[in-house]
LUMPA-741240 format. One record per residue (C-alpha): residue in one letter; x, y, z. Coordinates in steps of 0.001 Angstrom, whole numbers, padded with zeros to 6 digits, always signed. Layout:
N
aXYZ ...
//
This chain:
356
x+010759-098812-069511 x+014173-098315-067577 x+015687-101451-069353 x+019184-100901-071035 x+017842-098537-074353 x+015199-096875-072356 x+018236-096072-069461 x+020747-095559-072104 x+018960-092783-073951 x+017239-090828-071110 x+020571-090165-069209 x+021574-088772-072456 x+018228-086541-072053 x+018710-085936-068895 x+020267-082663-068519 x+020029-080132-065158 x+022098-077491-066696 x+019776-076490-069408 x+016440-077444-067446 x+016344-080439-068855 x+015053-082779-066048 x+014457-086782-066609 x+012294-089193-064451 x+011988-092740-064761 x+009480-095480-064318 x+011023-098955-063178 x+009497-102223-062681 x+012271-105239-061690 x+015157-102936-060970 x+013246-099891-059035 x+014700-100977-055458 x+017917-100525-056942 x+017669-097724-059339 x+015166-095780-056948 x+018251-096295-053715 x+021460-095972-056439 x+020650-094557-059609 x+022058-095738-062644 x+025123-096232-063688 x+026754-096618-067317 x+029713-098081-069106 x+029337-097112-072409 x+031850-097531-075477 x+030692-094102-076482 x+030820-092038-073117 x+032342-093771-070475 x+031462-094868-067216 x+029250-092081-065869 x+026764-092414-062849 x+022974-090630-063157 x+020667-090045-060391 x+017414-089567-062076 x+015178-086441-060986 x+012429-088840-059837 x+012123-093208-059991 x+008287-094202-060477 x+006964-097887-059510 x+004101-097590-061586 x+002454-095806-064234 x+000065-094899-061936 x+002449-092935-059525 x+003970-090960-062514 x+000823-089602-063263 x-000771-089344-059810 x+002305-087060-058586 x+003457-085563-061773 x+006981-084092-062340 x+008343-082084-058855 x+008898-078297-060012 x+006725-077983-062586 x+002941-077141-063128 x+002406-078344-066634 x+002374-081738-065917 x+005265-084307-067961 x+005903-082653-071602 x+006994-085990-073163 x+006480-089435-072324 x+009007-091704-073712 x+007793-095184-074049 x+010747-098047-074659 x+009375-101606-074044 x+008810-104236-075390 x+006070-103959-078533 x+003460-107150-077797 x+000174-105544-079039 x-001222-108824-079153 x-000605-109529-075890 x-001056-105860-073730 x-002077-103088-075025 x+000165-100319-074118 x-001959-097495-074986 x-004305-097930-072177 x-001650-099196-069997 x-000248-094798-070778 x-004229-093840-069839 x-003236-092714-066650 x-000682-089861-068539 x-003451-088885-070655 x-006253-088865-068393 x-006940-085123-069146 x-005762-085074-072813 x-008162-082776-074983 x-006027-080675-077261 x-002513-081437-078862 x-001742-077966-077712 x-001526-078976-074174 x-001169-082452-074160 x+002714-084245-073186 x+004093-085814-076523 x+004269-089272-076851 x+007528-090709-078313 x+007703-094686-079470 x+011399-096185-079160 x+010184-099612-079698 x+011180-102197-082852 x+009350-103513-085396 x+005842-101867-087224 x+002221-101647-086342 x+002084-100785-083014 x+001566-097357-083599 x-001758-097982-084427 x-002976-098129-080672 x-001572-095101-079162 x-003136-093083-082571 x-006801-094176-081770 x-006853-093945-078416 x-004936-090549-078581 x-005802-088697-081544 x-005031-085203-079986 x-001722-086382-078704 x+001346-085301-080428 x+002954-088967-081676 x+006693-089226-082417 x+008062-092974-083528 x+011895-093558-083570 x+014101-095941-084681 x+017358-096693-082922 x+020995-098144-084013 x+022674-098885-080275 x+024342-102392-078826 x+023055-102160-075444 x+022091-104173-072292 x+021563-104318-068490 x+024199-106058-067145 x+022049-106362-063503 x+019433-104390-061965 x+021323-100529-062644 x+023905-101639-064532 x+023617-100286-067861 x+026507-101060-070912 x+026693-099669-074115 x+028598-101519-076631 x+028211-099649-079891 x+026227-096985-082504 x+024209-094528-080538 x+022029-093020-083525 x+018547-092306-083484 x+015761-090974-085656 x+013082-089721-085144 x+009385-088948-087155 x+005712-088127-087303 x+002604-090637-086713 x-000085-088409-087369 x-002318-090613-089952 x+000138-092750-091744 x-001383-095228-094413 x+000167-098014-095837 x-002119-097849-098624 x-001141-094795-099359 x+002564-093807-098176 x+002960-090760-100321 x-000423-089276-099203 x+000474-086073-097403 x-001234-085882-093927 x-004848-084270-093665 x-003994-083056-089997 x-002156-080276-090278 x-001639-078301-087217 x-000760-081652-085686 x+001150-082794-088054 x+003300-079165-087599 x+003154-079724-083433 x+004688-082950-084093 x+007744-081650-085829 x+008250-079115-083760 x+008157-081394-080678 x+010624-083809-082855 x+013143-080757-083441 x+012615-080092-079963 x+014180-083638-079072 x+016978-083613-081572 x+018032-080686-080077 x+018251-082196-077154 x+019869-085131-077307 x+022285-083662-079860 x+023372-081956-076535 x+023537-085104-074832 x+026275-085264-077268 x+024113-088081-079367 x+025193-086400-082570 x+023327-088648-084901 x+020033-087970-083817 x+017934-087096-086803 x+014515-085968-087825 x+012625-087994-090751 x+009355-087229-092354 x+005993-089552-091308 x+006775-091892-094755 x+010371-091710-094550 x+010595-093173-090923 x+008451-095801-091797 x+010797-096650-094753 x+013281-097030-092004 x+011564-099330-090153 x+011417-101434-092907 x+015125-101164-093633 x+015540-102277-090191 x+013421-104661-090272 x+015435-106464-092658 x+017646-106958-090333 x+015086-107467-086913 x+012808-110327-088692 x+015872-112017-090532 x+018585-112128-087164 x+016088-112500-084216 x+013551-115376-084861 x+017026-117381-086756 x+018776-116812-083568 x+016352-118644-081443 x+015458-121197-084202 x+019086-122510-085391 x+019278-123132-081345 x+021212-119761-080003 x+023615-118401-082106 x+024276-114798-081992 x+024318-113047-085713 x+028016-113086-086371 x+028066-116671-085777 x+024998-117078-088464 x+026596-114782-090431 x+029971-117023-090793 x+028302-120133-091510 x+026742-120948-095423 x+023773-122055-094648 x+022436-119628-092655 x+024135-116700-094087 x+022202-118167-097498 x+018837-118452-095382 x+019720-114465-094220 x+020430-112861-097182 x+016991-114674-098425 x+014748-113038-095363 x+016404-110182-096218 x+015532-109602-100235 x+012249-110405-098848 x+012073-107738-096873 x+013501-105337-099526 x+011062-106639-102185 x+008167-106254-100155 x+009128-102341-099127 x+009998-101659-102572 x+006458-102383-103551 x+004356-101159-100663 x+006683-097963-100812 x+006537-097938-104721 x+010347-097247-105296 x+013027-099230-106944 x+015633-099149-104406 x+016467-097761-100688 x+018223-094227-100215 x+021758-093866-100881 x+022654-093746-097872 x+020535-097033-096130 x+023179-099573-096132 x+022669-102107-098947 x+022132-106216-097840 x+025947-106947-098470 x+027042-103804-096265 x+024749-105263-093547 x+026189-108425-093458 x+029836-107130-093688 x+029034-104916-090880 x+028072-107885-088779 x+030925-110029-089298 x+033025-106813-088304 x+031530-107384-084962 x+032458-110464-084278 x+034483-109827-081091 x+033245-107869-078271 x+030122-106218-078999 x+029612-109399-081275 x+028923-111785-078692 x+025900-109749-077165 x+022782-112080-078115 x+019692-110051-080339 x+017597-109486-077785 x+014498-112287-079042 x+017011-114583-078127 x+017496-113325-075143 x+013603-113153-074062 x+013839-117291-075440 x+016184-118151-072991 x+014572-116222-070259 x+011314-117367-071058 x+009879-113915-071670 x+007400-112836-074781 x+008727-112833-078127 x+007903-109622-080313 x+006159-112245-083092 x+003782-109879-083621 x+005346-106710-084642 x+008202-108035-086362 x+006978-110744-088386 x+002917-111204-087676 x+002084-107448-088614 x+004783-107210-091285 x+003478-109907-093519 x+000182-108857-093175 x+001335-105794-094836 x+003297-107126-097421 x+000947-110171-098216 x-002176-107079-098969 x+000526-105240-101292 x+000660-108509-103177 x+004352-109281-101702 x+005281-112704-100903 x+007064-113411-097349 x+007089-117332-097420 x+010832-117641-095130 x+009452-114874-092773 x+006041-116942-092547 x+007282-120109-092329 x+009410-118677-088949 x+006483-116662-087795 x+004399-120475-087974 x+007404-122365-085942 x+008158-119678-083417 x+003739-119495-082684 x+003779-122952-081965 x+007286-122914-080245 x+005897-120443-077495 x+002514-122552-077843 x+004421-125535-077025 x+007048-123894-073810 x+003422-122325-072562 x+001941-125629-071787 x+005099-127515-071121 x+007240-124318-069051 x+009813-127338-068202 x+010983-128694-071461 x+013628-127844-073221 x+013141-126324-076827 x+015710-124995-079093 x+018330-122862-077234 x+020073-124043-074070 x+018512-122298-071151 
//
């Protein structure tokens, strides 16, 4: 996916002086990214320009011709799309990658920048050899037009294990050893690298403790995105400033806390995982420049794309409801939002919610 995060963190990848070569796959924008390149205006780097070593149109290409220069084949795929396992699966949409995938020893590492939890799942059944790295990002970013890439703010990233992760059983240690130890090597292989792509917060977490971050952000995924589309378009600063909503917030929130706190079996987040109030105060820091950018299920609302439902809210309460958690403001958004895309599917025309 060559959309803003996916662009944003491969140039930083990308890296010719120390061998370091990055290719990417493009749907909407390939014309232009295949003819210009990309170009960046970030907060953090500057304005820089990137030609990529090769553009794909498809999937299908990127495995058919493989990486010029090299006869190992790709050693990571990155994937950063949207997460709609209820709608496409997206580990048989990779097939053509792994087509010849027997052994974790020689197979290209797959690495997960997408939000939300669950849709790990997928890739780890239909892969089981492949080496599986999920990551969680903190960046502002967004394509401005086909190319066009800004970054506003944050650029960290972290980065851990899916070998056989069990909600079930978090502290379980994994059973698959020598992939479990090819996975962190391929993981201190990446922060290495993008620590000299100058992305300095790039860290490496354990299988459990990455999935404890995903909660954390969660907290703030399924509380800010599905409010922004349902109080009619407001951007978080803006819901963060008025009563009401800041009220409904911090609610979704402690729900979210509560519920990791019990699947997790722990009384509190780490230190250093920034507490509810610290979130909020954070977000009302932001309220000019970077603080108008819309969260981005807002942004698929207006442009009439898929929501991430699934994977933010559907597969989170699922959890939490089996761990004996209850998630009632998350569910009762989960139940309007369903219908709300239910509704704009059979009437594409009429307007619902946020101004379009």
């Amino acid at each position: 996916g060559t959309g803003a995060i996916g662009s944003f963190y491969g140039s930083r990848l990308h890296q010719p002086k120390n061998q370091v070569f990055v290719s990417f796959i493009c749907r909407s924008n390939y014309s232009q990214v295949s003819k210009f390149g990309l170009k960046f205006e970030t907060h953090t780097f500057g304005s820089y320009h990137l030609i990529p070593h090769q553009v794909f149109n498809s999937i299908q290409s990127a495995a058919s011709q493989g990486p010029t220069g090299s006869q190992r084949g790709w050693d990571f795929i990155i994937l950063c799309t949207k997460a709609l396992p209820d709608q496409v699966d997206d580990s048989e949409l990779l097939s053509p990658l792994f087509s010849n995938t027997t052994s974790s020893v020689v197979s290209p590492t797959l690495l997960l920048i997408q939000n939300g939890l669950g849709f790990e799942d997928l890739h780890r059944r239909r892969y089981p050899h492949v080496p599986l790295l999920s990551a969680v990002t903190v960046v502002n970013a967004e394509q401005l037009e086909p190319g066009l890439i800004r970054q506003n703010r944050w650029t960290r990233i972290s980065i851990g294990p899916y070998v056989d992760f069990d909600y079930l059983h978090p502290t379980k240690p994994s059973t698959q050893t020598q992939l479990a130890s090819i996975c962190n090597e391929k993981i201190n292989i990446l922060v290495t690298l993008f620590k000299q792509g100058n992305i300095l917060d790039a860290m490496a977490y354990s299988q459990r403790d990455l999935q404890l971050l995903r909660w954390h952000k969660l907290a703030i995924n399924a509380s800010m995105n599905p409010s922004s589309v349902l109080s009619g378009g407001l951007t978080n600063p803006q819901m963060v400033s008025d009563p009401i909503l800041r009220t409904h917030l911090i609610g979704c929130m402690n729900e979210i806390f509560n519920a990791t706190f019990k699947i997790f079996d722990i009384s509190s987040f780490p230190s250093h995982f920034a507490t509810i109030d610290q979130i909020l105060r954070s977000i009302e820091r932001a309220k000019d420049g970077s603080g108008a950018i819309k969260p981005s299920m807002l942004v698929d609302w207006e442009h009439h794309k898929p929501l991430e439902l699934e994977v933010i809210l559907g597969i989170p309460i699922k959890i939490a409801t089996r761990a004996g958690a209850r998630m009632d403001r998350l569910q009762s958004m989960h139940a309007f939002l369903i219908n709300l895309q239910a509704t704009r599917k059979r009437n594409p025309d009429r307007r619902l919610l946020a101004k379009v």
